[in-house]
N, C-alpha and C positions, 0 to 999 in steps of 0.2 A: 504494500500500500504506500507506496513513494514515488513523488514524481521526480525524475532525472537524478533518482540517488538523495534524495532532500526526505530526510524522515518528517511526517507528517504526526501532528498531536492531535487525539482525540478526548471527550470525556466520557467514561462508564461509570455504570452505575455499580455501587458494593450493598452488598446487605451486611450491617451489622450485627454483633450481638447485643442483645436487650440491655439498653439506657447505657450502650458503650460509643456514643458518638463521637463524646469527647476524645475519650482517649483513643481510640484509632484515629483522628483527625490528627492531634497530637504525633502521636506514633508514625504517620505516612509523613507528614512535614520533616520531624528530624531525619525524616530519609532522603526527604528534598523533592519532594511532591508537592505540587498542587492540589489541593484539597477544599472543597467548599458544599460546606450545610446549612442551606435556607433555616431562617429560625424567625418564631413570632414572638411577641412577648404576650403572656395570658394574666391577668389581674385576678386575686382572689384571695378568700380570706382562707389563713390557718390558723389551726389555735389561738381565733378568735382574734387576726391581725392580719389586712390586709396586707397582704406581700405585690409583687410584680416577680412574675419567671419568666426566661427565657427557655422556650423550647423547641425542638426540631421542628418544621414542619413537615415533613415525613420523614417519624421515627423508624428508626433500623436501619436508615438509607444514606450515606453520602457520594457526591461525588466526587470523580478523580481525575486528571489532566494525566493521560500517558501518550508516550511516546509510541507508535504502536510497533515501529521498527526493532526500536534496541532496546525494549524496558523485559525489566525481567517480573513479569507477572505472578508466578510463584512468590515472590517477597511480600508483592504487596498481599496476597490472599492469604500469607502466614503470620502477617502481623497483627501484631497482639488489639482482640478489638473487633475485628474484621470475621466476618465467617465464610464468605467469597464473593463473587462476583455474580453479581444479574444475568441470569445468560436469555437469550432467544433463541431455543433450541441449541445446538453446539457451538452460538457464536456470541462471544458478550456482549450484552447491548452497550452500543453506542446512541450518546446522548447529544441531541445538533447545540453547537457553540450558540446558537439563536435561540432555544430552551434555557442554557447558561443565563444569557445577557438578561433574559425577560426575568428571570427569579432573581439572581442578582439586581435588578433596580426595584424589583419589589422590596427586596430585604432591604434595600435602604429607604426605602418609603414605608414600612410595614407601621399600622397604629396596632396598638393596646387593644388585646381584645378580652373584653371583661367578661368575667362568671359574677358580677356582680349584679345586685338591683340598682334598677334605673331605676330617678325619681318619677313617681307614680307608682312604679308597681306594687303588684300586692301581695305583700308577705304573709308569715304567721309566729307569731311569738311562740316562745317554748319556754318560757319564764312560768313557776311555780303557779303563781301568781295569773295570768295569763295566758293557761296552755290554749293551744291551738285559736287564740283570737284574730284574726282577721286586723293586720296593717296597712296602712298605706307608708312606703319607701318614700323620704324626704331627701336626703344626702346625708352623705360619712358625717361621723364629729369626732375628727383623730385619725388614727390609724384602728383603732380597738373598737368604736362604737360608733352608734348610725341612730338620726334624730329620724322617728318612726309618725305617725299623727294614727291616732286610735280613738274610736267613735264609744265614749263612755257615755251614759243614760243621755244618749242624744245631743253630744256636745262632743266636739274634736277637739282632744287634746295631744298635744307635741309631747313626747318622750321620749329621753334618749336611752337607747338599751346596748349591752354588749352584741359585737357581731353575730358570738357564737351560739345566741339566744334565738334567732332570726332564722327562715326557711324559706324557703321558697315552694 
């Protein structure tokens, strides 16, 4: 696959093993690879504290910039991380540099995509106090707690309760 002796580079696709992006991505770089995994960033609360993550967009997958002349394929398939290569039937898929470009300006344009309540929606407490009542979502107050509006004997009142009290 070379014209006039000029090795040509292509991208394949690898399947990883489970939640090992990083470190194969890692692992093919200090071998002097090109390496790139789309990723988004997902908002959501943990133990009751809204975090921001960044995660693959499709997990188990990166991709890889080889050489298709002189690279030694075996390496990359044995490194630590990697389980092997995407194949289409007996030939590894190749990925068009046009595919590349398009997720690559995604990934620099990607927004925050939330698991959280927008204001308006309608939640449900899990407060002692309040199990399963029927909220309306106002906005955060912090990182740990979220100002709720709750219809007591016919009157809306605003309360702020911990995240991890809240449902959806």
């Amino acid at each position: 696959m070379s014209i006039l002796g000029v090795a040509m580079e292509s991208w394949y696709l690898l399947f990883c093993k489970s939640k090992q992006e990083q470190r194969a991505k890692i692992n093919l770089q200090n071998q002097g690879f090109e390496v790139f995994i789309p990723e988004h960033q997902i908002e959501r609360i943990a133990k009751g504290r809204r975090t921001i993550r960044v995660s693959p967009l499709f997990p188990n997958y990166i991709f890889i910039k080889l050489c298709t002349k002189n690279c030694n394929f075996s390496a990359v398939k044995n490194t630590r991380g990697i389980s092997g290569f995407v194949t289409y039937g007996q030939q590894f898929q190749l990925v068009s540099e046009q595919l590349i470009a398009q997720l690559k300006s995604m990934n620099d344009m990607c927004e925050i995509t939330s698991a959280l309540p927008k204001t308006g929606d309608v939640v449900y407490l899990n407060t002692e106090s309040f199990k399963n009542v029927e909220a309306i979502y106002q906005e955060p107050d912090g990182d740990m707690r979220s100002i709720l509006l709750i219809n007591l004997l016919n009157k809306q009142i605003s309360v702020s309760v911990e995240n991890k009290e809240i449902s959806l």
